[in-house]
N, C-alpha and C positions, 0 to 999 in steps of 0.2 A: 541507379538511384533516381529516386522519381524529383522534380522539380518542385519545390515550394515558393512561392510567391515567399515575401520578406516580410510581409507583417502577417502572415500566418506563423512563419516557423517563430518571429519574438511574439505571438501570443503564446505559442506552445513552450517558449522557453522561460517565460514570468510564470506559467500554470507551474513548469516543472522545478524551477529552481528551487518555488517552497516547501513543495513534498520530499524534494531532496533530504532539503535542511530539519525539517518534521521527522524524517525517518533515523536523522542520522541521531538526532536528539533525543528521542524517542529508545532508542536501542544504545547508547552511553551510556547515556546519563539519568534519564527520567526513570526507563521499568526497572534497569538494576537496581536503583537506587529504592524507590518502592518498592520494590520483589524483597529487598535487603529488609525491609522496616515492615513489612507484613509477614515473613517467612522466618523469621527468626534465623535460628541456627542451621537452618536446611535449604536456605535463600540461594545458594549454589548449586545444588541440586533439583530447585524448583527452578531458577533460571535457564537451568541446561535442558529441562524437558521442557516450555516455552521455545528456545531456540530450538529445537527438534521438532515441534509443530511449525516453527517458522518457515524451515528448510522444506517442510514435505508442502505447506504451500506454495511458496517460490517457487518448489518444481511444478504445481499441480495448475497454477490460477497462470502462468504466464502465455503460456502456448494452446489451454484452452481459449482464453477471452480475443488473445492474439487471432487462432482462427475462426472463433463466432465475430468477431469487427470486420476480418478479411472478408466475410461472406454476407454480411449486412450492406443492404440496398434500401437507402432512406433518404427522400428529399434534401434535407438538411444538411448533408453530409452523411458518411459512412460513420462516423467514428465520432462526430457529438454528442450523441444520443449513450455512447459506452461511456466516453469522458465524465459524464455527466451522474451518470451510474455509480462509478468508480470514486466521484467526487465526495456523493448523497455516502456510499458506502464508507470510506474514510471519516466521512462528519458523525456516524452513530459508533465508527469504532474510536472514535476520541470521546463521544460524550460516556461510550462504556466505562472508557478507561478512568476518566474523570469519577465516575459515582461506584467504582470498585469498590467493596470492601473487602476481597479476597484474593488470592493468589488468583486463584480459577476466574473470575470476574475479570481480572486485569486480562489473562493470557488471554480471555474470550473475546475481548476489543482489540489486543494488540496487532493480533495477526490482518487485519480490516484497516489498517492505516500504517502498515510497514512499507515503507516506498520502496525495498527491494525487490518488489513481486514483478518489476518490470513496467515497462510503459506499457504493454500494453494490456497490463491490466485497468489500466483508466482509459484505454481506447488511443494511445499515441503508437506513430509506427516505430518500430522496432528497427536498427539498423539495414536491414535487407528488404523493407516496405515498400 
């Protein structure tokens, strides 16, 4: 395990705490709940294919971004430049979600600001970093 300095790892854990809590809210409470009041009678069945796009992300975006950071060589740091990405990316799939007026609309920003895709889709390392 590699050594972090202490006010790098509490920056990385105030960045993370709130995407936690975004995601978790997000996937409860907020798209069920709108999926339920845009989808009518079939809101179950357009929820469950949403979560089936969720899952082929989560497999697909974690261990790509994971090894484009691994292999990024940038002044700055390796991994600000993705975090930062990841961040920009999060903020258009909230504003998506926000100006939704469809099923489809919604699922097409949800999946851009679900914090299960792992850290290191926003450029954080990953338990084995």
């Amino acid at each position: 395990m590699l050594y972090r300095e202490p006010r790098a790892q509490t920056l990385l854990n105030i960045y993370w705490v709130p995407i936690s809590l975004q995601a978790t809210a997000l996937g409860t409470i907020a798209v069920p709940a709108t999926f339920g009041d845009m989808s009518g009678s079939d809101a179950a069945q357009a929820f469950a294919r949403l979560a089936s796009l969720i899952a082929l992300v989560s497999i697909l975006v974690p261990p790509l971004a994971g090894a484009y950071s691994d292999r990024l060589r940038a002044a700055h740091g390796k991994r600000r430049g993705v975090i930062v990405v990841g961040a920009v990316v999060d903020a258009f799939g909230l504003l998506a979600m926000m100006r939704a007026d469809t099923p489809l609309e919604l699922g097409l920003g949800y999946p851009a600001c679900d914090g299960r895709h792992g850290n290191e889709q926003r450029g954080l390392p990953g338990p084995h970093s």
